[in-house]
DSSP file (Angstrom, degrees, kcal/mol; ACC not computed):
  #  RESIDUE AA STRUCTURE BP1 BP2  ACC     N-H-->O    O-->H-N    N-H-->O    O-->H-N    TCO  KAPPA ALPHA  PHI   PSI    X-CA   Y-CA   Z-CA
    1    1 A X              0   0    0      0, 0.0     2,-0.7     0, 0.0     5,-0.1   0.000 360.0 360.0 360.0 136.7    0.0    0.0    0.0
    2    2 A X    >>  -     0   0    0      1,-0.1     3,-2.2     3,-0.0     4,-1.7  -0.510 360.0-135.2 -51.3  98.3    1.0    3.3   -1.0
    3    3 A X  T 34 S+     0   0    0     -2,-0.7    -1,-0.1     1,-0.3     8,-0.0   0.632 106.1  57.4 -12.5 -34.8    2.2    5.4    2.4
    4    4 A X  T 34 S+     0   0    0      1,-0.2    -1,-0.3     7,-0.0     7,-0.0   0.794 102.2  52.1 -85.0 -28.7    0.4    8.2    1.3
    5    5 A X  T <4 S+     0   0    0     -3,-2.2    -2,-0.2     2,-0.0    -1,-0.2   0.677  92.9 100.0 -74.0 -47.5   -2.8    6.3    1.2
    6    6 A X     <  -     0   0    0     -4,-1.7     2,-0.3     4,-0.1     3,-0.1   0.264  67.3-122.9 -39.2 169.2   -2.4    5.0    4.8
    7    7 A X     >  -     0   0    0      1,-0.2     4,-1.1    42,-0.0     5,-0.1  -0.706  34.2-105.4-112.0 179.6   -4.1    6.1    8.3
    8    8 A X  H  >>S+     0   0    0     -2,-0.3     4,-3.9     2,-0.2     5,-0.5   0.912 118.6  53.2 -72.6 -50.6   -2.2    7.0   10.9
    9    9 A X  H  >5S+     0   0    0      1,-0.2     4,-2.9     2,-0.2    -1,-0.2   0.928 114.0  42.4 -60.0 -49.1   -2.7    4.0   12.8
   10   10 A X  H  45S+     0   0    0      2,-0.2     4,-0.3     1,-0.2    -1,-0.2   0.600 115.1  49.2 -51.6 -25.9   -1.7    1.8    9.9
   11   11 A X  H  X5S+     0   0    0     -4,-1.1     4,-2.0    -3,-0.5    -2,-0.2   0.862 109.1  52.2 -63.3 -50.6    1.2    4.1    9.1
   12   12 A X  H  X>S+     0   0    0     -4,-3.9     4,-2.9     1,-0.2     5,-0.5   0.990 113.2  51.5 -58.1 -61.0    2.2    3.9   13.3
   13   13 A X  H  X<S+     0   0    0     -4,-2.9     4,-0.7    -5,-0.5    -1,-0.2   0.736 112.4  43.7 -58.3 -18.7    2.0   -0.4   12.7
   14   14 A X  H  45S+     0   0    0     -4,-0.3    -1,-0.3     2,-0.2    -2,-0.2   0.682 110.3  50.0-103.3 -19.1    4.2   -0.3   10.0
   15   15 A X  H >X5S+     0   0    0     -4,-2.0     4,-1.7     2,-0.2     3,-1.5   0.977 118.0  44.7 -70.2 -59.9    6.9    2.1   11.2
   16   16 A X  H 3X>S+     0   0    0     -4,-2.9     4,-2.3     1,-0.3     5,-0.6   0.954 107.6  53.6 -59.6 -50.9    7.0    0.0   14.3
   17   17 A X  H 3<<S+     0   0    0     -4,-0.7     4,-0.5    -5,-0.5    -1,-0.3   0.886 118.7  41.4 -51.3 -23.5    7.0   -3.1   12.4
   18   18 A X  H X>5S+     0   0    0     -3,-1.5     4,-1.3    -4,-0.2     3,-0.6   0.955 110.5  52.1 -96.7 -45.2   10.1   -1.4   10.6
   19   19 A X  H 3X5S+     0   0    0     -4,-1.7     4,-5.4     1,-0.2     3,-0.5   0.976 105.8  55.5 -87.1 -53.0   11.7   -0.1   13.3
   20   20 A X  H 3<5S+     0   0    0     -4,-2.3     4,-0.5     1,-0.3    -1,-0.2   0.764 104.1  51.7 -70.0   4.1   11.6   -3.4   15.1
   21   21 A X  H <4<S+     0   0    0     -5,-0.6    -1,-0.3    -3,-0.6     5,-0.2   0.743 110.0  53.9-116.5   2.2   13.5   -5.6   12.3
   22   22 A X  H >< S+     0   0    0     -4,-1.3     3,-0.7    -3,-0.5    -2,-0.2   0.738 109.1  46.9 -68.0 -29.5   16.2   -2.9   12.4
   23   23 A X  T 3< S+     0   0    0     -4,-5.4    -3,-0.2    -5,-0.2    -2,-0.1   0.905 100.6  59.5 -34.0 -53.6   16.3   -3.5   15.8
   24   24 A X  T 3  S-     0   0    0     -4,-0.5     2,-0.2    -5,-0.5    -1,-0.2   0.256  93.5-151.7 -82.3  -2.6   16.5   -7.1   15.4
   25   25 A X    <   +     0   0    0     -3,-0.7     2,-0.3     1,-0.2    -1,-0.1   0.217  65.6 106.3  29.9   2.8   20.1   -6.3   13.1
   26   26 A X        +     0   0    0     -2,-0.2     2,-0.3    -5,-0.2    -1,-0.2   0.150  45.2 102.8 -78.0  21.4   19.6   -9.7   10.8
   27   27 A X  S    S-     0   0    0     -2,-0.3     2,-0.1    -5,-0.2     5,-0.1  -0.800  86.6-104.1-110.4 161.5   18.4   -8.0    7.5
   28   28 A X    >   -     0   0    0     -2,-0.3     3,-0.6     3,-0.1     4,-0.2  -0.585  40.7-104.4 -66.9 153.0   21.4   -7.8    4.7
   29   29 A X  T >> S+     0   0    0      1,-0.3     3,-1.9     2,-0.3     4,-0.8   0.794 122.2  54.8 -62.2 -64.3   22.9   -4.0    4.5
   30   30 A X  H >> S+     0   0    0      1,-0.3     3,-0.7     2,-0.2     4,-0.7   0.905 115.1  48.6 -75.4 -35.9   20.9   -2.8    0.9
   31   31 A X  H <> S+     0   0    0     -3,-0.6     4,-0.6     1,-0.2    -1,-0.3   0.512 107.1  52.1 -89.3  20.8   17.5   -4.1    3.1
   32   32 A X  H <> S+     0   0    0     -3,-1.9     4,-0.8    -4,-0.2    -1,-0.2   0.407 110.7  46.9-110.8  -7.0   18.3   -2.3    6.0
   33   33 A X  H << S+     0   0    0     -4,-0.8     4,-0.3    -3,-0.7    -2,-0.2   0.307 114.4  46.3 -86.3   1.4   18.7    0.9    4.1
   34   34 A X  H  X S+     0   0    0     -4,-0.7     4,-2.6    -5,-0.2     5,-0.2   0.722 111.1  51.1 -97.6 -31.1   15.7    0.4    2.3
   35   35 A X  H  X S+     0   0    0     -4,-0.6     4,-4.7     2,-0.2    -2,-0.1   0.913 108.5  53.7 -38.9 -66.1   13.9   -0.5    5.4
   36   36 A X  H  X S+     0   0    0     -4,-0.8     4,-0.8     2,-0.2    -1,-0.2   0.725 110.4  45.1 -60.7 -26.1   15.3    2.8    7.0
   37   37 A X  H >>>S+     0   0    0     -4,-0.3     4,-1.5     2,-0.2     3,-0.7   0.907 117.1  46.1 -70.5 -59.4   13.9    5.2    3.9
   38   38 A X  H 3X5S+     0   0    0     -4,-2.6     4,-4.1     1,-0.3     5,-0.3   0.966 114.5  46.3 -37.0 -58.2   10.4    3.3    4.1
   39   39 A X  H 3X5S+     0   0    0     -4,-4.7     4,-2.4     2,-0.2    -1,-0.3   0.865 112.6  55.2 -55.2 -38.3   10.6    3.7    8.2
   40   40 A X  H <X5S+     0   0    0     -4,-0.8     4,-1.2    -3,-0.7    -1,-0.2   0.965 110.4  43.1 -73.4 -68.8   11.7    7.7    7.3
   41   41 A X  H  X5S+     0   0    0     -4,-1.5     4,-2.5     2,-0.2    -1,-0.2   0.761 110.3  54.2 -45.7 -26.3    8.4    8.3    5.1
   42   42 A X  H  X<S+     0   0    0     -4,-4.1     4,-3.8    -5,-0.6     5,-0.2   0.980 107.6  50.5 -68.3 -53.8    6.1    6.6    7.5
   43   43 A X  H  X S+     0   0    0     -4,-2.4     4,-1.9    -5,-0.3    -2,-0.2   0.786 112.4  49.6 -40.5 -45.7    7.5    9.0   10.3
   44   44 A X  H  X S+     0   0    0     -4,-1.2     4,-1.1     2,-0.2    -1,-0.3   0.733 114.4  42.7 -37.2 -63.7    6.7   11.9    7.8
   45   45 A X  H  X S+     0   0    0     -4,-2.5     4,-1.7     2,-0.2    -2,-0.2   0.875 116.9  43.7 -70.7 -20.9    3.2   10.7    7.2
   46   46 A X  H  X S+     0   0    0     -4,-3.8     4,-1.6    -5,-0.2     3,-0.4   0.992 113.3  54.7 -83.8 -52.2    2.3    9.8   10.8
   47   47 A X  H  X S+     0   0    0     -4,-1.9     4,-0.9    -5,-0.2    -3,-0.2   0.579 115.0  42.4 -21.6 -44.7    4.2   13.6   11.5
   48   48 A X  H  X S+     0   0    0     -4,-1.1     4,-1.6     2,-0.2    -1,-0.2   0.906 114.1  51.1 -72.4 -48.8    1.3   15.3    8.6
   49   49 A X  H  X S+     0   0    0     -4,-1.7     4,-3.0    -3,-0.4    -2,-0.2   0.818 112.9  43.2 -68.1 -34.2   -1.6   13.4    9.9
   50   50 A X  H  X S+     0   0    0     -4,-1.6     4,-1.5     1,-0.2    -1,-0.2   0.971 116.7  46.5 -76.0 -30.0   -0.9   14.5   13.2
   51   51 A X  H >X S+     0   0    0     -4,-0.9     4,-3.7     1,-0.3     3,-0.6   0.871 109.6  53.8 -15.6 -69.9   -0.2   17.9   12.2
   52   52 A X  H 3X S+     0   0    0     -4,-1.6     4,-4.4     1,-0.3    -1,-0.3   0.990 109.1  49.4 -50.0 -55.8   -3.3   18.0   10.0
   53   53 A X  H 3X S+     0   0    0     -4,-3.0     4,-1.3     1,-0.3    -1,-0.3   0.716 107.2  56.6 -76.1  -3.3   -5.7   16.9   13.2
   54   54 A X  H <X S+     0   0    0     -4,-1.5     4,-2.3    -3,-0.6    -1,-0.3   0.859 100.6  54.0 -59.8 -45.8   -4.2   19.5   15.4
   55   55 A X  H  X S+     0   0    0     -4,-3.7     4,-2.2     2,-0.2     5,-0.2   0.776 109.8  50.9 -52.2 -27.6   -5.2   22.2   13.0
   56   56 A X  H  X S+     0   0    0     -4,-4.4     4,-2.4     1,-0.2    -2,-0.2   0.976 115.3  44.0 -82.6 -47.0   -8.9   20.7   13.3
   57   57 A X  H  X S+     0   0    0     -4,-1.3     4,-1.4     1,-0.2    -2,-0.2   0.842 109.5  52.2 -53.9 -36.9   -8.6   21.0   16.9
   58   58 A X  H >X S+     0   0    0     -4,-2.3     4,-0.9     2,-0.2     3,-0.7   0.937 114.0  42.0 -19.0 -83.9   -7.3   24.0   16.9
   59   59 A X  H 3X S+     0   0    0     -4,-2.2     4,-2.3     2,-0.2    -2,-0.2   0.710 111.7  55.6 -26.3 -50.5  -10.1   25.5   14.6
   60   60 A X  H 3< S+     0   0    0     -4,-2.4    -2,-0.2    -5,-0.2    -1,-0.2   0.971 112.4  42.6 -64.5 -60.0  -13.0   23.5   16.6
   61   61 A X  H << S+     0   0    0     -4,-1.4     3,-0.4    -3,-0.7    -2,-0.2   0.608 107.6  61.0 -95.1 -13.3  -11.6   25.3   19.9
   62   62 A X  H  < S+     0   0    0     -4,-0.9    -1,-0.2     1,-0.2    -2,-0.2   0.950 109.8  50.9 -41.1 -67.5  -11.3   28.9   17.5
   63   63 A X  S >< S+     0   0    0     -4,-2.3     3,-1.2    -3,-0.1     2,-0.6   0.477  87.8 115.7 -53.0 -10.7  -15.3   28.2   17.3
   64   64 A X  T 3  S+     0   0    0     -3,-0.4     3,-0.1     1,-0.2    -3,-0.0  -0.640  73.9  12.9 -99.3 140.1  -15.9   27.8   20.6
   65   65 A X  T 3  S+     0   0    0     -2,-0.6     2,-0.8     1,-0.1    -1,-0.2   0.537 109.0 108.5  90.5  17.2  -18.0   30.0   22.8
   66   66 A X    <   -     0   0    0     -3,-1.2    -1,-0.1     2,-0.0    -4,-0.0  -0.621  69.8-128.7-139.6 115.4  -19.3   31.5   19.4
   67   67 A X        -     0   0    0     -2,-0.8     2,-0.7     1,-0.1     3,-0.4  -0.157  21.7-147.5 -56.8 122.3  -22.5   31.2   17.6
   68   68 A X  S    S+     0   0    0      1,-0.3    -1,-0.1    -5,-0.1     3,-0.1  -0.787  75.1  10.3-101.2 117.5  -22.1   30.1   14.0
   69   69 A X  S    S+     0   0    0     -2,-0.7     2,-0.3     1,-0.2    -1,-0.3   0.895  95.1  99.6 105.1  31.7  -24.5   31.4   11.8
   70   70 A X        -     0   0    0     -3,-0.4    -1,-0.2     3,-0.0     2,-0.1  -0.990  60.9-125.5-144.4 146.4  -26.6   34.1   13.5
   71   71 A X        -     0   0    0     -2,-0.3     2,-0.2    -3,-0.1     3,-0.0  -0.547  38.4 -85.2 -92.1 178.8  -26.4   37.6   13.4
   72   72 A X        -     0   0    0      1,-0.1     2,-0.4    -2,-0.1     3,-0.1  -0.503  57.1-100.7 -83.7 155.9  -26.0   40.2   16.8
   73   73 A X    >   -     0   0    0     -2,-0.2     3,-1.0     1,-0.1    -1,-0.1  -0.656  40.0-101.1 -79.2 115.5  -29.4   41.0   18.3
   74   74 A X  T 3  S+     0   0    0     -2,-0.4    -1,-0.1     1,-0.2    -3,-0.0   0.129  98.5  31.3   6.4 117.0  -30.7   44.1   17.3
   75   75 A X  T 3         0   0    0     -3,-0.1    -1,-0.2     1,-0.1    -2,-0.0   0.392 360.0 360.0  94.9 -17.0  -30.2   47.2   20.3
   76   76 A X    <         0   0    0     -3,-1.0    -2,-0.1     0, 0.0    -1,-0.1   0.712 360.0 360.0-102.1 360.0  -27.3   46.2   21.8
C-alpha cells in the first residue's frame, strides 16, 4: 500500500514493524537501508496526519463560545 494512502494508525504499525527488524540487526545492509527510507516516510506521514488533526482541533476550539450562523441582536 501506498504510504500516502495509509491512516495514521496503519502508518504507526508499519513504522514500528520497521523499526523493530532494524532493531532485530539480521536484515542484509541494501535491506536495512531500504527499510530505513520506508521507516523515514512513515514518520513523515504519521508527523502530517498528526499535524493536520491539530489544525482541526485547533479550529474547533477557535469556534468555541461562538455562535455560528446568527447575526448580533438588534439594540445592543
Amino acid at each position: 500500500m501506498q504510504i500516502s494512502e495509509m491512516s495514521f494508525e496503519d502508518a504507526m504499525a508499519e513504522l514500528e514493524r520497521v523499526v523493530a527488524a532494524l532493531e532485530k540487526g539480521d536484515v542484509p545492509l541494501e535491506q536495512s537501508i531500504a527499510l530505513y527510507e520506508r521507516g523515514a516516510a512513515l514518520k513523515a506521514h504519521c508527523a502530517d496526519k498528526l499535524k493536520a488533526a491539530e489544525e482541526k482541533v485547533e479550529m474547533i476550539r477557535a469556534q468555541e463560545g461562538r455562535a455560528v450562523g446568527t447575526a448580533p441582536a438588534e439594540g445592543l
